[in-house]
N, CA, C and O atoms as a Tripos MOL2 file, in Angstrom:
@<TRIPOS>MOLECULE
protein
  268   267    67     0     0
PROTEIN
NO_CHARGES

@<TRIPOS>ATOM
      1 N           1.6660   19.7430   -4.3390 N.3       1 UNK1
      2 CA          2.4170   18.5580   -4.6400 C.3       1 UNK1
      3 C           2.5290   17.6860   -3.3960 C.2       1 UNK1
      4 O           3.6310   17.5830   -2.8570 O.2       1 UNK1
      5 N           1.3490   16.9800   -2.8450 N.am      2 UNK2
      6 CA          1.2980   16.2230   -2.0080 C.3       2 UNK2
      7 C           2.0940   15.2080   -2.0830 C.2       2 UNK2
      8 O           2.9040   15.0800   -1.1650 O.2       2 UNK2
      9 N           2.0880   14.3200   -3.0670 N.am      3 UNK3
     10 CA          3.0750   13.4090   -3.1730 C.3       3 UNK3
     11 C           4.9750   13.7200   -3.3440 C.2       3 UNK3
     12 O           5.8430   13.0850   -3.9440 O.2       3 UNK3
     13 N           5.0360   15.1600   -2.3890 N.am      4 UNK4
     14 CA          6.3990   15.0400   -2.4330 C.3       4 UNK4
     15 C           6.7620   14.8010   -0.9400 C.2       4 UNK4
     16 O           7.8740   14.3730   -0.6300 O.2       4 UNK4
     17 N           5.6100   15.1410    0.1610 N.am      5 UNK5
     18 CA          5.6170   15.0420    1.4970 C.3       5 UNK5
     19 C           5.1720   13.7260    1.7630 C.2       5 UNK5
     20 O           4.3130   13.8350    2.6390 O.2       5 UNK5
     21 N           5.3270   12.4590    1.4360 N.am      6 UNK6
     22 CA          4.2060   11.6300    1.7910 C.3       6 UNK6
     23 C           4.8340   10.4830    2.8270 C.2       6 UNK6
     24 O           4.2260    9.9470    3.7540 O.2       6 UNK6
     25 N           6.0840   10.2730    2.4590 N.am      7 UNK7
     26 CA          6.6960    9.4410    2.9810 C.3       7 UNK7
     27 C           6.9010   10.2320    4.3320 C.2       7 UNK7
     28 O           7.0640    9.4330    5.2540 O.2       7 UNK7
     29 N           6.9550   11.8530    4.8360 N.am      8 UNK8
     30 CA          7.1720   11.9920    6.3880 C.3       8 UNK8
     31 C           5.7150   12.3200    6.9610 C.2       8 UNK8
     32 O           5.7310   12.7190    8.1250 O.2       8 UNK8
     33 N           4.4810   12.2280    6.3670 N.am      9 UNK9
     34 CA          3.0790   12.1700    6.6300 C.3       9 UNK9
     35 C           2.9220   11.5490    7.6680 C.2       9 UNK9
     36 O           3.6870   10.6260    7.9480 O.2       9 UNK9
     37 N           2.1540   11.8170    8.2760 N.am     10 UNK10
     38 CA          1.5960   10.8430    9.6790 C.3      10 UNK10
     39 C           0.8330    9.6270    8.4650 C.2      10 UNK10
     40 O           0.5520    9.6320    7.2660 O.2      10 UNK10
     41 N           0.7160    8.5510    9.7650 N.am     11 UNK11
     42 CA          0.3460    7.2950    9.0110 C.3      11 UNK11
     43 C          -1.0600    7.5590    9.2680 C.2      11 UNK11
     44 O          -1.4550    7.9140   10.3780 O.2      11 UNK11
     45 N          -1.9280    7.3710    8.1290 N.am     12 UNK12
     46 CA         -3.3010    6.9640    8.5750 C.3      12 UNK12
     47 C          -3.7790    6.1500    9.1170 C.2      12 UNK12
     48 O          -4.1230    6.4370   10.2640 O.2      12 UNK12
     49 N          -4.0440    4.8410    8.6740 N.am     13 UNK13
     50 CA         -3.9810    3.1840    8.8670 C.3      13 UNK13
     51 C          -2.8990    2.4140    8.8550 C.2      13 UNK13
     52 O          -1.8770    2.7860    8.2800 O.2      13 UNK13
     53 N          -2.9740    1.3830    9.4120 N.am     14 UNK14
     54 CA         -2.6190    0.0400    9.3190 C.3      14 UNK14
     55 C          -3.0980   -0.8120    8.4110 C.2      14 UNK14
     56 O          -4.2900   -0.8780    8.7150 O.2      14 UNK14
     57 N          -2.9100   -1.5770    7.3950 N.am     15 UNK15
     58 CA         -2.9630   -2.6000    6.5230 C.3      15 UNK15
     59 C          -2.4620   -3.4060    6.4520 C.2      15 UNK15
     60 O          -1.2370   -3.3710    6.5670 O.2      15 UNK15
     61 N          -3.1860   -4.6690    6.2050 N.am     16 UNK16
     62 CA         -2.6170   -6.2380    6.1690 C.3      16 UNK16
     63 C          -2.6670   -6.3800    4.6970 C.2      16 UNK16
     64 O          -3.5540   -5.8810    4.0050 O.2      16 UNK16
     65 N          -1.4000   -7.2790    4.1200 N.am     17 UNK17
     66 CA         -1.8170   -7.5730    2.7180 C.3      17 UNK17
     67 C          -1.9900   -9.0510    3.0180 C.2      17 UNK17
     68 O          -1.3650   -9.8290    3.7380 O.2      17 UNK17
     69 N          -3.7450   -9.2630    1.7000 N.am     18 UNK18
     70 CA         -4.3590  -10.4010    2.0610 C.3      18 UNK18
     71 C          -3.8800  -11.5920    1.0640 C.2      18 UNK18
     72 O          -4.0160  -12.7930    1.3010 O.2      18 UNK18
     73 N          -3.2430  -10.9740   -0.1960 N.am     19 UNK19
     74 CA         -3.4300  -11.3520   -1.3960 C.3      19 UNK19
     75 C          -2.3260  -10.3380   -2.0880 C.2      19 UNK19
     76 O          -2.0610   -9.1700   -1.8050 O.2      19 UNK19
     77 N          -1.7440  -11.2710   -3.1650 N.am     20 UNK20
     78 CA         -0.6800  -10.5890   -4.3120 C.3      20 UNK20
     79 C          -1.1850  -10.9450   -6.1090 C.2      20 UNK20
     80 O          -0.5820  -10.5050   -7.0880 O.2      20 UNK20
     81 N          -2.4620  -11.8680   -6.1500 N.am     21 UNK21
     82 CA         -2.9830  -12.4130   -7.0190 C.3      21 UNK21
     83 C          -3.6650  -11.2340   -7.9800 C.2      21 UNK21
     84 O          -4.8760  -11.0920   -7.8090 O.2      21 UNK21
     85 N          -3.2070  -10.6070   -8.6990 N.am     22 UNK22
     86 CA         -2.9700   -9.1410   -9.7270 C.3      22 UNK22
     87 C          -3.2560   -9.8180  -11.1760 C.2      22 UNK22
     88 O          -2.4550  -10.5000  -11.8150 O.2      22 UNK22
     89 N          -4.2140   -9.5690  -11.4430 N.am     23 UNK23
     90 CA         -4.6970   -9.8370  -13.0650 C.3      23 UNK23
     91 C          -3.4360   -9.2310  -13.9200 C.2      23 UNK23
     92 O          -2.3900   -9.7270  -14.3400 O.2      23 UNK23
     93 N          -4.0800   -7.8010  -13.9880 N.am     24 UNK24
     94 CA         -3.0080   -7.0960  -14.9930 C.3      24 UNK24
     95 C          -1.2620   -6.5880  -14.5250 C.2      24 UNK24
     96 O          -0.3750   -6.2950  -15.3270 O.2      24 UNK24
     97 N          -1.1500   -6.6080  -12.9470 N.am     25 UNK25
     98 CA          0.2740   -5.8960  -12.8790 C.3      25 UNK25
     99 C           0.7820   -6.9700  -11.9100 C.2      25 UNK25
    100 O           0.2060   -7.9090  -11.3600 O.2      25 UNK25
    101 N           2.0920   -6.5140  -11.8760 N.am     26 UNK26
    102 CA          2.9580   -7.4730  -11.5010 C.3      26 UNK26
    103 C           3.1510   -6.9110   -9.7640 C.2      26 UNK26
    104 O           3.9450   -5.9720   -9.7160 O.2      26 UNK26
    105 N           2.6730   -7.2460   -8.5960 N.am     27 UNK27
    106 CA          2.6270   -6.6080   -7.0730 C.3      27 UNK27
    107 C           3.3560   -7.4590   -6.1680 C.2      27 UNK27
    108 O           3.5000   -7.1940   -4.9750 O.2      27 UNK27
    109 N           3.9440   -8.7670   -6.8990 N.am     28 UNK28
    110 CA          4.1390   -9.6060   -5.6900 C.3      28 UNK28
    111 C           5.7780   -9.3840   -5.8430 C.2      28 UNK28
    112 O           6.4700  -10.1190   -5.1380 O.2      28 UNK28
    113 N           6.3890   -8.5270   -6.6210 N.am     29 UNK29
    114 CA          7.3790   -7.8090   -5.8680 C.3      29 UNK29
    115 C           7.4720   -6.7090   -4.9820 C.2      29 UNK29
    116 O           8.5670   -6.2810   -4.6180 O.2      29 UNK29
    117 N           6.5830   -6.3090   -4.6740 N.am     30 UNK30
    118 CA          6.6730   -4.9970   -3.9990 C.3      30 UNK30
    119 C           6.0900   -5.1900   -2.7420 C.2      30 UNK30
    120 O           6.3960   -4.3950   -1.8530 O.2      30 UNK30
    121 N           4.9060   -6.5660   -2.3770 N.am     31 UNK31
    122 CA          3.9150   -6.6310   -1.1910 C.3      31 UNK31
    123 C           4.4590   -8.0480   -1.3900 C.2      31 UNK31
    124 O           4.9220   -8.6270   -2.3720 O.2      31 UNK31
    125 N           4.1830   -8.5060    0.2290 N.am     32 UNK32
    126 CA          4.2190   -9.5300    0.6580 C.3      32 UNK32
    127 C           3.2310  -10.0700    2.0170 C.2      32 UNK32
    128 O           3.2860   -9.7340    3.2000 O.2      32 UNK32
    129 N           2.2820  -11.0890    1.2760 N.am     33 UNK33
    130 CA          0.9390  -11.6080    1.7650 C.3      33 UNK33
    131 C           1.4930  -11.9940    3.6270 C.2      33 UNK33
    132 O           2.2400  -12.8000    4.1820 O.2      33 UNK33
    133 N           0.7740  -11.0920    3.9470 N.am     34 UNK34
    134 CA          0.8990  -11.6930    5.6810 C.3      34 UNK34
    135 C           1.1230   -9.9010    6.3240 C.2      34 UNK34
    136 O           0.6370   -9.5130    7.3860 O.2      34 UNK34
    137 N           1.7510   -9.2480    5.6150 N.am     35 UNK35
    138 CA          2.9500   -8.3460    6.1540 C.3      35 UNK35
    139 C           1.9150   -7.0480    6.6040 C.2      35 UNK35
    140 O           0.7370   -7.1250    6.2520 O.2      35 UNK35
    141 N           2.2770   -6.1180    7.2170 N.am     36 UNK36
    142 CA          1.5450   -4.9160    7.4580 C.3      36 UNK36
    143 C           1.9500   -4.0180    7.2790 C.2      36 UNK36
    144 O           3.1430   -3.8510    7.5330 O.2      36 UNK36
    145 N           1.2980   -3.1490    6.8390 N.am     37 UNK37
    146 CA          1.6800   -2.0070    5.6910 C.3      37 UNK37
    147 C           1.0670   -0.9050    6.5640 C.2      37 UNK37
    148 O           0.0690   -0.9780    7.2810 O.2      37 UNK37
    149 N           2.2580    0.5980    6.2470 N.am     38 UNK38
    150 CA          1.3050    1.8870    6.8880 C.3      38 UNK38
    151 C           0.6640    2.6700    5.8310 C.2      38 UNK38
    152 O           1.4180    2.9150    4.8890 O.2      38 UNK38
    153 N          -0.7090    3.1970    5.7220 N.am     39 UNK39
    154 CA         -1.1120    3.7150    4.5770 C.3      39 UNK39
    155 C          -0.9950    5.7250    5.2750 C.2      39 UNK39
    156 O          -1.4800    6.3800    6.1980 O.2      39 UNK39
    157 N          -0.0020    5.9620    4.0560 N.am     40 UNK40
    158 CA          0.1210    7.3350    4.2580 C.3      40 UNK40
    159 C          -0.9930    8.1590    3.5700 C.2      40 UNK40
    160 O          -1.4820    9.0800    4.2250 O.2      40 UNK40
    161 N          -1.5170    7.8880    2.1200 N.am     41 UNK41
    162 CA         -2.3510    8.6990    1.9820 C.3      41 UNK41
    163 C          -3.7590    7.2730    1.2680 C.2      41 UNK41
    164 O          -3.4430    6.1050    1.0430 O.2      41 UNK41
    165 N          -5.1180    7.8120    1.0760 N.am     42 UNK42
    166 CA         -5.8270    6.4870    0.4260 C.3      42 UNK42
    167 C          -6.4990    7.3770   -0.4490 C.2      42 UNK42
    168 O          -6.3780    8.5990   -0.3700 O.2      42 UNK42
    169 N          -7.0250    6.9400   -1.0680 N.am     43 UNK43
    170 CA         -8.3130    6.9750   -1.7150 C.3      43 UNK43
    171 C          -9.4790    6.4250   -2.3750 C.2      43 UNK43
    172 O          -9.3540    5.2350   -2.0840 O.2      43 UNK43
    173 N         -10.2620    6.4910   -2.8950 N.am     44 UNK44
    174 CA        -11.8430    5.8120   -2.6970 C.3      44 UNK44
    175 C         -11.0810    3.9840   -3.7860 C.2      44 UNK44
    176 O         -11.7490    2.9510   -3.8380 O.2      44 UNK44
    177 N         -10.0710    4.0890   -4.2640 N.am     45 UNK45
    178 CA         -9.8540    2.9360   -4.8750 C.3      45 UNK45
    179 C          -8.3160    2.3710   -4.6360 C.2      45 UNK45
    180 O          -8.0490    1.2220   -4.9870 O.2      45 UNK45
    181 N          -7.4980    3.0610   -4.1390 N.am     46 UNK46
    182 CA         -6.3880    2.9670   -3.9510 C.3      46 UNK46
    183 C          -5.6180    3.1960   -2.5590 C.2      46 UNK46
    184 O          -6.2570    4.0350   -1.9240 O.2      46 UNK46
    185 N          -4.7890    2.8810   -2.0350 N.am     47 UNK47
    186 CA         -4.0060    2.9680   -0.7380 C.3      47 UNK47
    187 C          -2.7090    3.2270   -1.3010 C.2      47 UNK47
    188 O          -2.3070    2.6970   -2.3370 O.2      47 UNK47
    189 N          -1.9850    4.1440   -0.5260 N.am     48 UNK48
    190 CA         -0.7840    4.1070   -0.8540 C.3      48 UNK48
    191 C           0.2340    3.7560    0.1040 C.2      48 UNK48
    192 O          -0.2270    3.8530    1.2420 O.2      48 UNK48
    193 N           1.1220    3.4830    0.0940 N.am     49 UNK49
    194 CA          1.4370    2.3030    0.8280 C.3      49 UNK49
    195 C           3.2750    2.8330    0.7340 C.2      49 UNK49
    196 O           3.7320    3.3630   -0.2790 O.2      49 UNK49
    197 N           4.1680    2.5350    2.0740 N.am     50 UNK50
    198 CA          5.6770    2.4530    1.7570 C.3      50 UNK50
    199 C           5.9980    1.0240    1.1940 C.2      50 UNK50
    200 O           5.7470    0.2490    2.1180 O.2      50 UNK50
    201 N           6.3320    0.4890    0.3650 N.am     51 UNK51
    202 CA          6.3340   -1.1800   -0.0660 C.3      51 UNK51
    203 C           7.4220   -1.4460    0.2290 C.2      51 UNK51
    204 O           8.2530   -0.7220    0.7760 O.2      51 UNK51
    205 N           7.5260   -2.6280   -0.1440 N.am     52 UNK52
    206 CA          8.7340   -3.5320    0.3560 C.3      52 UNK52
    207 C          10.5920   -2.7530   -0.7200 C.2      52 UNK52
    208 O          11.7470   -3.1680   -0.8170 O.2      52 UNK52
    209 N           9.6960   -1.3110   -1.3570 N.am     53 UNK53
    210 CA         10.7330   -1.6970   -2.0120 C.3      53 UNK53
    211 C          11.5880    0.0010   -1.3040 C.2      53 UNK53
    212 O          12.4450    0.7120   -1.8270 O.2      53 UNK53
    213 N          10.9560    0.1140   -0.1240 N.am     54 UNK54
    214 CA         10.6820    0.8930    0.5520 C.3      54 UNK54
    215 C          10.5660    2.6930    0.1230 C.2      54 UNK54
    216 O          10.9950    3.7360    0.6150 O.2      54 UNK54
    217 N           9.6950    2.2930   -1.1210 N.am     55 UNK55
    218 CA          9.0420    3.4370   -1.5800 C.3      55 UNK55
    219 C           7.6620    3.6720   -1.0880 C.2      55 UNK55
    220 O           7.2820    2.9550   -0.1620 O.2      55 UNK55
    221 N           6.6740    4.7690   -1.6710 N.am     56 UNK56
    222 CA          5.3860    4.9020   -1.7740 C.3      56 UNK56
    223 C           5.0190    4.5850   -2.9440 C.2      56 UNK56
    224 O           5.0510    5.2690   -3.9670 O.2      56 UNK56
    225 N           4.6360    3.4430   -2.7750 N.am     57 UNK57
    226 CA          3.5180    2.6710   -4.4920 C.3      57 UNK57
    227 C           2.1270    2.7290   -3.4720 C.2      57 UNK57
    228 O           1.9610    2.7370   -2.2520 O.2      57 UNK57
    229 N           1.0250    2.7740   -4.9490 N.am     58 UNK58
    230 CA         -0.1110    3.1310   -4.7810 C.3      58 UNK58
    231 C          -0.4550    1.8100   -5.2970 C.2      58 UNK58
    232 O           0.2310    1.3410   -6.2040 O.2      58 UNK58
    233 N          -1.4810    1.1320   -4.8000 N.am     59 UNK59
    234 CA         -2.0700   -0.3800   -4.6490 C.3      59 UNK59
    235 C          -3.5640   -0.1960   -4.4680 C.2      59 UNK59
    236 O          -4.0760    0.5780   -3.6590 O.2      59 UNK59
    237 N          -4.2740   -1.0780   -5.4000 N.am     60 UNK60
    238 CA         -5.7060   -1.4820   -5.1780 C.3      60 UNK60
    239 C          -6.3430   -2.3570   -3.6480 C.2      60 UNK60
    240 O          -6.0670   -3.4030   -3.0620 O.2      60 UNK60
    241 N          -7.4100   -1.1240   -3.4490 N.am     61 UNK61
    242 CA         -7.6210   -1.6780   -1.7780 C.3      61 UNK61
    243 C          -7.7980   -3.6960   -1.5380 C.2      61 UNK61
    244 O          -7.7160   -4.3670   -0.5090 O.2      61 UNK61
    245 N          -8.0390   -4.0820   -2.8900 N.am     62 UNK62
    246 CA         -8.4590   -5.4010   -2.9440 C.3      62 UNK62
    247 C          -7.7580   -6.4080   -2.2680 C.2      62 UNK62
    248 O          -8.1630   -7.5090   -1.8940 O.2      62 UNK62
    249 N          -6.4220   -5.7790   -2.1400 N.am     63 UNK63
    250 CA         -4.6140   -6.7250   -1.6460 C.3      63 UNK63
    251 C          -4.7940   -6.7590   -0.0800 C.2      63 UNK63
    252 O          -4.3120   -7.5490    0.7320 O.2      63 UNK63
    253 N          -5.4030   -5.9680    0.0610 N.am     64 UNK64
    254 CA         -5.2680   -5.7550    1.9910 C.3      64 UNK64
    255 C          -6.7590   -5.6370    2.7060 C.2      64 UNK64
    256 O          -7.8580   -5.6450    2.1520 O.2      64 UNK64
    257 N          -6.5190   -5.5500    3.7770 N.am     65 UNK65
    258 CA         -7.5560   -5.8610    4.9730 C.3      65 UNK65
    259 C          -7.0550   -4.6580    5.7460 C.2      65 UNK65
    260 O          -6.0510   -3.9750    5.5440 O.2      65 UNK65
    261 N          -7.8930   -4.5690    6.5800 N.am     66 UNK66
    262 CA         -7.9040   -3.1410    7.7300 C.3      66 UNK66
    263 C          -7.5360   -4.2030    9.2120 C.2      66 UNK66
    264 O          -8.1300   -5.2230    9.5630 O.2      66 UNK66
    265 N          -6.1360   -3.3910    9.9790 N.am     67 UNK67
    266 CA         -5.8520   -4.3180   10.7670 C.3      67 UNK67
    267 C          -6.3290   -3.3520   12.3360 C.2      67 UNK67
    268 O          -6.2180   -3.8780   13.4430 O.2      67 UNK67
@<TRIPOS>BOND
     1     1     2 1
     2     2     3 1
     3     3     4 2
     4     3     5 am
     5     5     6 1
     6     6     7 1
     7     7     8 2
     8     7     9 am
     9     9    10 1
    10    10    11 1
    11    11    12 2
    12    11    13 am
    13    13    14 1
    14    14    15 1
    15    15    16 2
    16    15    17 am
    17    17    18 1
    18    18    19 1
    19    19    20 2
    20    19    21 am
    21    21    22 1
    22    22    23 1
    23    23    24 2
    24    23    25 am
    25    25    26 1
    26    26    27 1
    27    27    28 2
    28    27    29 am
    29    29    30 1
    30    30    31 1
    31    31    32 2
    32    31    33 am
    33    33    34 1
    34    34    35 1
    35    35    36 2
    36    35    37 am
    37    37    38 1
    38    38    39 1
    39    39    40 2
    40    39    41 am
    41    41    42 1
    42    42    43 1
    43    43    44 2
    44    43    45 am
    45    45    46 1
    46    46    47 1
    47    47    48 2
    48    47    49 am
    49    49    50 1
    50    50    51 1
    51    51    52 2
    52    51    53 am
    53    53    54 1
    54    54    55 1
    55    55    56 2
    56    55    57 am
    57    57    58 1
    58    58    59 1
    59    59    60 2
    60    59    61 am
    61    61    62 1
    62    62    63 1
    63    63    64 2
    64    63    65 am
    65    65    66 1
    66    66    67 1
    67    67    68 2
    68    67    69 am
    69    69    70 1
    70    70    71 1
    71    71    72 2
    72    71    73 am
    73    73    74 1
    74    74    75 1
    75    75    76 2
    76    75    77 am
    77    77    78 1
    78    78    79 1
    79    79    80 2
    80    79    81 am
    81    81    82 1
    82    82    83 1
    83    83    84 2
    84    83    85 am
    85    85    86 1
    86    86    87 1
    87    87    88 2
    88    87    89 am
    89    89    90 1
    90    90    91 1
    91    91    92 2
    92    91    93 am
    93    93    94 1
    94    94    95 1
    95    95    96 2
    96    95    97 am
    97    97    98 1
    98    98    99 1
    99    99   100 2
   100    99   101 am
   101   101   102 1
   102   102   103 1
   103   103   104 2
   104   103   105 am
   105   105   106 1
   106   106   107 1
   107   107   108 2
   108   107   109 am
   109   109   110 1
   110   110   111 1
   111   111   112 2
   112   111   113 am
   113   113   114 1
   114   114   115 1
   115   115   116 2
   116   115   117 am
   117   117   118 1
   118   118   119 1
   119   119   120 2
   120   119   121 am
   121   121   122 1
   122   122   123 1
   123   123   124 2
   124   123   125 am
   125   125   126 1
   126   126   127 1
   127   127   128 2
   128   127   129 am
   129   129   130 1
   130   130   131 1
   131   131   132 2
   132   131   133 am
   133   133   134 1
   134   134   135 1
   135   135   136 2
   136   135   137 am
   137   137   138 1
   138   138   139 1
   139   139   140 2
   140   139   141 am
   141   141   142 1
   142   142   143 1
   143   143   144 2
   144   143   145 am
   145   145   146 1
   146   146   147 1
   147   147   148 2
   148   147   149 am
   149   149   150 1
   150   150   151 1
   151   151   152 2
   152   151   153 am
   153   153   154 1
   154   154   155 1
   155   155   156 2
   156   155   157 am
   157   157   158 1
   158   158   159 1
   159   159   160 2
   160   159   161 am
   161   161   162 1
   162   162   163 1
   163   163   164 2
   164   163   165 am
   165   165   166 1
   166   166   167 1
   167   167   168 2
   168   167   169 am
   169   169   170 1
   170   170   171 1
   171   171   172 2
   172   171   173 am
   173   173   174 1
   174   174   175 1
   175   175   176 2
   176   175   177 am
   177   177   178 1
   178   178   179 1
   179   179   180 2
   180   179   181 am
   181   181   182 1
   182   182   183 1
   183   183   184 2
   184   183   185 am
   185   185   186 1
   186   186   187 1
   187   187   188 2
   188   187   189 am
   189   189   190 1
   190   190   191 1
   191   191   192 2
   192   191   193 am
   193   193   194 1
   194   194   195 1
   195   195   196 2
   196   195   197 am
   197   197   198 1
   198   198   199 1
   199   199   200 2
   200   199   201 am
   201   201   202 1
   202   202   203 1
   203   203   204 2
   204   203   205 am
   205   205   206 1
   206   206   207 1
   207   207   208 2
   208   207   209 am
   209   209   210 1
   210   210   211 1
   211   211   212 2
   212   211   213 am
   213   213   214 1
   214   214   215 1
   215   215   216 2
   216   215   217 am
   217   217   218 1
   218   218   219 1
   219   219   220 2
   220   219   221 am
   221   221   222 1
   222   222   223 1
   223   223   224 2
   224   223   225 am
   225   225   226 1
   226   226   227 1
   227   227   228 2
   228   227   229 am
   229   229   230 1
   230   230   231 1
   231   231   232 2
   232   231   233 am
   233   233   234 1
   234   234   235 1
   235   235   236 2
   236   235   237 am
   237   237   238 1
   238   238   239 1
   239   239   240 2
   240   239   241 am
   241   241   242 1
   242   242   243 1
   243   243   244 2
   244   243   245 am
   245   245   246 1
   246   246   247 1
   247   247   248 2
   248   247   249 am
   249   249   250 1
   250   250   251 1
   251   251   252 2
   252   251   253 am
   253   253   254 1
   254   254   255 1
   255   255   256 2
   256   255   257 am
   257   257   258 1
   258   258   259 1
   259   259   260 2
   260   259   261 am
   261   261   262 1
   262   262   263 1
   263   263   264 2
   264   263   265 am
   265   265   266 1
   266   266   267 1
   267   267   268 2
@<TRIPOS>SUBSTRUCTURE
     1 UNK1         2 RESIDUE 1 A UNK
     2 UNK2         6 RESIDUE 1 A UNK
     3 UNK3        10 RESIDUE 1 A UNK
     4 UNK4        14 RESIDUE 1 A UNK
     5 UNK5        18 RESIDUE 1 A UNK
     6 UNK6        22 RESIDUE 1 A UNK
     7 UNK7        26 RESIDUE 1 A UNK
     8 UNK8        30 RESIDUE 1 A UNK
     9 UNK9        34 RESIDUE 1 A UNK
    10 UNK10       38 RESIDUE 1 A UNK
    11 UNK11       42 RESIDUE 1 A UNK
    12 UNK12       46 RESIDUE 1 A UNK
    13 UNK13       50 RESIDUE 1 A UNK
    14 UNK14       54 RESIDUE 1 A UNK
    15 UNK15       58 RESIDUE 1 A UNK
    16 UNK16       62 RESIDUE 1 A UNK
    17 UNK17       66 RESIDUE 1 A UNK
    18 UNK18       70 RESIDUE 1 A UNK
    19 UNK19       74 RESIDUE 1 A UNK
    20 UNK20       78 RESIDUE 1 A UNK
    21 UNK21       82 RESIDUE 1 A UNK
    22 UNK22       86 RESIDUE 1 A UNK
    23 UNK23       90 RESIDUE 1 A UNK
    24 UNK24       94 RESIDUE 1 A UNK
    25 UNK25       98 RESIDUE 1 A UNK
    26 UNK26      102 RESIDUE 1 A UNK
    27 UNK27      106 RESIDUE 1 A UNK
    28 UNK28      110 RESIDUE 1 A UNK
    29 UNK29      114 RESIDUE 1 A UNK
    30 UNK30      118 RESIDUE 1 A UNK
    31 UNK31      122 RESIDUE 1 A UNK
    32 UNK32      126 RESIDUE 1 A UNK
    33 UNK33      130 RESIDUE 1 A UNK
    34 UNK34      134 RESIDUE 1 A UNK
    35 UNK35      138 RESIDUE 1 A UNK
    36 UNK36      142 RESIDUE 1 A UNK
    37 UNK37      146 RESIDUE 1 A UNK
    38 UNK38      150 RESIDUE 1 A UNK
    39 UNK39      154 RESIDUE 1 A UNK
    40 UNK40      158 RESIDUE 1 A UNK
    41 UNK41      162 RESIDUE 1 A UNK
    42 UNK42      166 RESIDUE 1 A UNK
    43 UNK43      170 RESIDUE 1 A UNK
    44 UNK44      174 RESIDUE 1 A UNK
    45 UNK45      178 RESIDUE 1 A UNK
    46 UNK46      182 RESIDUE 1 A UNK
    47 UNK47      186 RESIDUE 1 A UNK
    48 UNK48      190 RESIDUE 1 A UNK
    49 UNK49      194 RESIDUE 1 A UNK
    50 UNK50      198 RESIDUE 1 A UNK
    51 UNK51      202 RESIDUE 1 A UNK
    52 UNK52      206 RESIDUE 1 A UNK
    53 UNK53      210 RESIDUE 1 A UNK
    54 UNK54      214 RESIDUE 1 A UNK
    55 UNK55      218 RESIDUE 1 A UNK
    56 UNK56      222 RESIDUE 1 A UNK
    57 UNK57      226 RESIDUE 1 A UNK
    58 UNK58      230 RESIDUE 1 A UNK
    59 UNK59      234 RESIDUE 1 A UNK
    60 UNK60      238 RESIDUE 1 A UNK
    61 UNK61      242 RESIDUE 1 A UNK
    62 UNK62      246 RESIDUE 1 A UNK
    63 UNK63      250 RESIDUE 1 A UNK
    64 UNK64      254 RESIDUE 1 A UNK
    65 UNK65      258 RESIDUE 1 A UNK
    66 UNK66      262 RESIDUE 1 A UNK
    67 UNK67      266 RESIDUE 1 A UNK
């Protein structure tokens, strides 16, 4: 149960969010375009991310840039 340790995980990356522009879900409460994000765990389509709502939500790599 990885996702019960995730929030005291070492950080992997750094992430910039580039973009909040989400076809199907609603992200531009949780990220905010400019801001830098620590990615605790990723994977081949997703980053997971502490968000603004200072949880771990999981986000499409498409929102961010590698800082």
């Amino acid at each position: 149960m990885i996702h019960m340790t995730w929030r005291d995980r070492e950080t992997v990356k750094k992430v910039k969010c580039v973009h909040t522009d989400a076809k199907k879900y609603l992200v531009n409460n949780a990220l905010t375009v400019g801001n830098i994000y620590d990615v605790k765990n990723e994977t081949e389509e997703f980053y997971y991310i502490i968000d603004n709502t200072e949880k771990i939500g999981g986000f499409y790599k498409e929102y961010f840039q590698d800082v």
